[in-house]
C-alpha positions in Angstrom: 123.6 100.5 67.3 124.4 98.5 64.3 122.7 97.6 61.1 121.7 94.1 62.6 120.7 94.8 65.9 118.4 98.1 64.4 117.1 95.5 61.5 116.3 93.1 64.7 114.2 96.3 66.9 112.9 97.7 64.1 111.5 93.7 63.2 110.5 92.9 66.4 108.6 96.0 66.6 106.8 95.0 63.4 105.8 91.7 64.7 104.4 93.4 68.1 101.8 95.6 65.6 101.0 92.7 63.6 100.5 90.5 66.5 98.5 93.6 67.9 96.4 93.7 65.1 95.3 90.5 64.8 94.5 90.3 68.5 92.4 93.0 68.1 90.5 91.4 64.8 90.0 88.5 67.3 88.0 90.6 70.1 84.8 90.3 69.7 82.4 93.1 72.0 81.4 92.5 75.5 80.8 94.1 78.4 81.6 93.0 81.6 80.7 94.2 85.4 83.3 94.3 88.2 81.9 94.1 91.7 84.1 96.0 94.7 83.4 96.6 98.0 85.5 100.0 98.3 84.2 103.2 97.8 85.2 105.6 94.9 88.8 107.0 95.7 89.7 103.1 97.0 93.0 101.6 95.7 91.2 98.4 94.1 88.4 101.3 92.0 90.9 103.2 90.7 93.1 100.1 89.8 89.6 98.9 88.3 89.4 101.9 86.5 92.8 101.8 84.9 92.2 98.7 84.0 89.1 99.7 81.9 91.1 102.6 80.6 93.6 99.6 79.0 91.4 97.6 77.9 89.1 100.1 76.3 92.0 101.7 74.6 93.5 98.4 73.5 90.6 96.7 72.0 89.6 99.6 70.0 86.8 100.0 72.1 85.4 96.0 72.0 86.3 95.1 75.6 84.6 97.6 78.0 84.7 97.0 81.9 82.4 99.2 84.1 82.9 99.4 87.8 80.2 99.0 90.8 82.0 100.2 93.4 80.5 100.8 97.4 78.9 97.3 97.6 76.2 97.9 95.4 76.6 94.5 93.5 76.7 92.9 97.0 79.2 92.8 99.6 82.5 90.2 99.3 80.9 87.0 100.3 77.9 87.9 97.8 80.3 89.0 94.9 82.4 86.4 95.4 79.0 83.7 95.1 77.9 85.8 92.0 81.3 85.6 90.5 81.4 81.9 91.0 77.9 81.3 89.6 78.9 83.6 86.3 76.0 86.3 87.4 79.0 88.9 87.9 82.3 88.8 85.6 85.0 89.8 87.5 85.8 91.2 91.4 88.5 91.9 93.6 88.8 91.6 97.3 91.0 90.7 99.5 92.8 87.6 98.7 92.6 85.8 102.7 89.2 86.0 102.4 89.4 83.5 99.4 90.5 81.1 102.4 86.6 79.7 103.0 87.4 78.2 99.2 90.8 77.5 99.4 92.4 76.9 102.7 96.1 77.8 101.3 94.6 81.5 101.1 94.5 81.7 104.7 98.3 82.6 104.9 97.7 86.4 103.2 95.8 86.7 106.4 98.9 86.1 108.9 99.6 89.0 111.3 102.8 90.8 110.2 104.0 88.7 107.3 105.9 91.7 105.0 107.8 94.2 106.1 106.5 96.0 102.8 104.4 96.1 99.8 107.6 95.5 97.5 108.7 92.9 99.8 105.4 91.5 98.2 105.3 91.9 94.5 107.8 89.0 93.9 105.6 87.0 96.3 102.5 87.2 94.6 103.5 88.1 91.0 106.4 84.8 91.2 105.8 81.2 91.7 104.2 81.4 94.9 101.6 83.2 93.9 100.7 81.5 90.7 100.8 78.0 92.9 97.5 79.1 94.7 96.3 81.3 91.8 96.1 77.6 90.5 94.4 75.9 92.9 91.1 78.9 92.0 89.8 77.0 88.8 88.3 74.1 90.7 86.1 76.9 92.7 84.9 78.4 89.7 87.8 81.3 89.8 90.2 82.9 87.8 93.2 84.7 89.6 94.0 88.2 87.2 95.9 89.7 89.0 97.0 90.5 92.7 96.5 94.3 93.7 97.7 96.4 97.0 95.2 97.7 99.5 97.9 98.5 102.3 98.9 97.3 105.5 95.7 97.6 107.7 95.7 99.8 110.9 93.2 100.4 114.1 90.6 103.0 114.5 88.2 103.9 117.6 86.1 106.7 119.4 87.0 105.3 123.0 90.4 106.1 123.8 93.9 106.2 122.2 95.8 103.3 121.8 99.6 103.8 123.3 99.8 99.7 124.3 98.3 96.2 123.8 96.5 97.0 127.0 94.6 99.7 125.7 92.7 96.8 123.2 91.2 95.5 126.0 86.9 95.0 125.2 87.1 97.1 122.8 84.1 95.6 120.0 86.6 95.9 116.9 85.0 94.9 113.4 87.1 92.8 111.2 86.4 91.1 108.1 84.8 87.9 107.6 88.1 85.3 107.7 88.9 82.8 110.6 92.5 84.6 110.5 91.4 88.2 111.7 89.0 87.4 114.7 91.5 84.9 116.2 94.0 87.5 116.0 92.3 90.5 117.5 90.3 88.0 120.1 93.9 87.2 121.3 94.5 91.1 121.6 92.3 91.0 124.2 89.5 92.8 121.8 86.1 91.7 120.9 86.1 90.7 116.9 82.9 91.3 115.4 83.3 90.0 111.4 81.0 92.7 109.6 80.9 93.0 105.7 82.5 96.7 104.7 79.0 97.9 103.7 77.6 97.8 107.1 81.0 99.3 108.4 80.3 103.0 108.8 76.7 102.4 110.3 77.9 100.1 112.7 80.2 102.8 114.0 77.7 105.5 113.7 75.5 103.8 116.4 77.7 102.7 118.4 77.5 98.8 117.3 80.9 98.6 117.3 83.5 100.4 119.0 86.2 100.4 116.0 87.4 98.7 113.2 90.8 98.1 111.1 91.7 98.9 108.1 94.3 100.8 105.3 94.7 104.7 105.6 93.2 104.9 102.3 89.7 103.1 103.5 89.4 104.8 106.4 89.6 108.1 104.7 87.6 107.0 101.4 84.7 104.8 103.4 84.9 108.3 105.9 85.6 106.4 108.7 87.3 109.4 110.4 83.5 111.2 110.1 82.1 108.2 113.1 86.4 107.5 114.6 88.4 109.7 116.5 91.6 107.6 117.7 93.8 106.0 114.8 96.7 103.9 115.5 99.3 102.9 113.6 100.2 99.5 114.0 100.8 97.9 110.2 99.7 94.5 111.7 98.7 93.0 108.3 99.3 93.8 104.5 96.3 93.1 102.6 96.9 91.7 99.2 93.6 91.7 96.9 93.0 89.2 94.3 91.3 90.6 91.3 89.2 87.5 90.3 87.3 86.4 87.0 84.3 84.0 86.9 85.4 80.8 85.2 82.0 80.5 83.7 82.7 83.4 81.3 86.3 83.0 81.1 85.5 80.0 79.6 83.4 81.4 76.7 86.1 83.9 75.9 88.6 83.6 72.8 92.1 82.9 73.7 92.6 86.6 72.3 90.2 88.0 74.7 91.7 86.3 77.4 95.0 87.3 76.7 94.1 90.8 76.3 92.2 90.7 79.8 96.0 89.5 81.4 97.6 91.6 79.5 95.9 94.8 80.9 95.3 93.9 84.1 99.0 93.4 84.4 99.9 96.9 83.0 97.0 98.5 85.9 98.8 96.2 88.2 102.1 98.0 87.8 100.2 101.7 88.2 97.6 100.4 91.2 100.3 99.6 93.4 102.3 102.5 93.1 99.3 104.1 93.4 97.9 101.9 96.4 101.5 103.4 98.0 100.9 107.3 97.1 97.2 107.1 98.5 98.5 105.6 101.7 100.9 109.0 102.6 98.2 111.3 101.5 95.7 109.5 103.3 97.4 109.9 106.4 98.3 113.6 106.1 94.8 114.1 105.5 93.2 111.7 108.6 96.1 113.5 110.9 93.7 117.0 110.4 90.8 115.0 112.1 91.4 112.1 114.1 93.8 111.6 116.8 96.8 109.5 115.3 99.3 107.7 117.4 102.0 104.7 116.4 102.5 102.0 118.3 106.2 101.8 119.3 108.5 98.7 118.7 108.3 97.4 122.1 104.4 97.2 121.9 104.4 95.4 119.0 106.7 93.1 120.3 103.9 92.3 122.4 101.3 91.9 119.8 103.7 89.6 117.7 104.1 87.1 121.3 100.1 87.4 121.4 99.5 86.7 117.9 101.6 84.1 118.0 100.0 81.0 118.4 97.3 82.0 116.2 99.8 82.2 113.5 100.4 78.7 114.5 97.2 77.3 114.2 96.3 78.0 110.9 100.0 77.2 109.7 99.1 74.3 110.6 95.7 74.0 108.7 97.7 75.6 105.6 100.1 73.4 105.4 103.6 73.5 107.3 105.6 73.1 103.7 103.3 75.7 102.5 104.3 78.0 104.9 108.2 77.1 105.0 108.0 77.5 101.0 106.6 81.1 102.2 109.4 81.8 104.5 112.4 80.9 102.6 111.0 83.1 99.5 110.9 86.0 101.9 114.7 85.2 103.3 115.8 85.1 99.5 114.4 88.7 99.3 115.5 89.9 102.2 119.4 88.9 102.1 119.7 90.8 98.1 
């Protein structure tokens, strides 16, 4: 390295303190709540708590976030009301169910859109994804960040599911989006929209015969305690929106605001590698008590023909050019 270029790092890294500094000098003290449906051990509560690991540590201690995790603030369609009305700061959930705001949302919510959760990141974190983050502000929201709960699979106590077939009547609980009970009412199953927090009850007595979900829910909500069949079917990947009441982002300093990005873009990087990690383990661990099959190719062929027109329907309520903008960002991917 020569003089110039280390006079240039050695500057820039200067100006990155200073500009550090005076951020900081900026922040002002507050306190804010995040509501999340998940349970302790969940991929969105420990990117929550990352997230108030950064921004404790980088504000000197002025910014501190504290987590309600298990529902206890409310369940999604409750946070998500709070959130917009200012009563709770910040959330995260997953981002289809943002579709009974915003329409466009509806897309996260199609049946085997990835292949993967780094097929996604350029997706969400890229122009796509800031085009609906921008269409939030109107409803009262703030897109931070988008986060990784998984690709969601199928539990049951009735019997193990080795084709479509086997869906047949069973009372499946999905959650509250338009999306997910077309889709598993065109399985042949029975969709029963339940908020999380009733989840585990609902299976206990028998209310429902299964439900759908990551690895890492099943095994953190313990799922596997009240399910004995999982199957493995990665019919949707579930991005979650971590989301900021436009009421109090408004009465933040630019500083603050930029610090909250900042952060929550740093836990971003972590929670989704360690959304990925949980997923394995979780698996390994669910495979000592439940009864875990994987659909094969040719079955969910089948699901994809079923699914199908659904997928149709609502491209059509999203928007066709919406969707086609969709599609050729994923062919770009794909073909480096």
């Amino acid at each position: 390295m020569n003089m110039k270029q280390t006079t240039r790092h050695v500057s820039a890294a200067l100006f990155t303190v200073c500009c550090a500094t005076a951020v900081q000098a900026q922040v002002n003290a507050h306190t804010f709540r995040i509501a999340i449906t998940g349970a302790p051990g969940h991929p969105s509560v420990m990117g929550a708590e990352k997230w108030a690991e950064l921004l404790r540590e980088k504000s000197d201690g002025k910014l501190i976030l504290k987590i309600f995790p298990s529902g206890v603030l409310g369940a999604d369609v409750q946070a998500l009301s709070s959130v917009q009305g200012g009563t709770i700061d910040f959330t995260a959930m997953n981002s289809g169910i943002l579709q009974t705001q915003v329409k466009e949302f509806a897309i996260f919510d199609f049946p085997f859109l990835f292949e993967s959760g780094k097929e996604a990141d350029p997706i969400l974190d890229g122009a796509f994804g800031r085009k609906l983050a921008d269409l939030l502000p109107a409803k009262g929201l703030i897109n931070v960040a988008f986060w990784e709960l998984g690709f969601r699979q199928i539990t049951n106590s009735k019997r193990m599911l080795s084709k479509v077939e086997d869906i047949n009547g069973l009372k499946i609980r999905v959650i509250q989006s338009p999306v997910y009970i077309d889709t598993f009412n065109a399985l042949g199953a029975n969709a029963v929209p339940m908020p999380m927090t009733e989840v585990y009850t609902g299976l206990e007595q028998k209310i429902i015969d299964g439900q759908e979900n990551p690895f890492s829910v099943v095994e953190t909500s313990k799922l596997n305690e009240v399910q004995k069949y999982l199957t493995v079917s990665n019919h949707m990947y579930n991005p979650q929106s971590v989301l900021a009441s436009k009421k109090k982002w408004d009465t933040l300093t630019k500083d603050e605001q930029n610090l909250l990005m900042a952060t929550a873009a740093e836990a971003t990087k972590w929670q989704r590698e360690n959304a990925r990690k949980l997923a394995e383990e979780s698996l390994n661990n669910l495979k000592k008590t439940m009864t875990v099959t994987v659909l094969p190719p040719d079955e969910i062929a089948k699901i994809r023909t079923k699914v199908r027109p659904v997928i149709d329907k609502f491209a059509a309520s999203v928007g066709p050019e919406l969707v086609k903008e969709l599609q050729e960002e994923l062919e770009k991917g794909r073909k480096k």
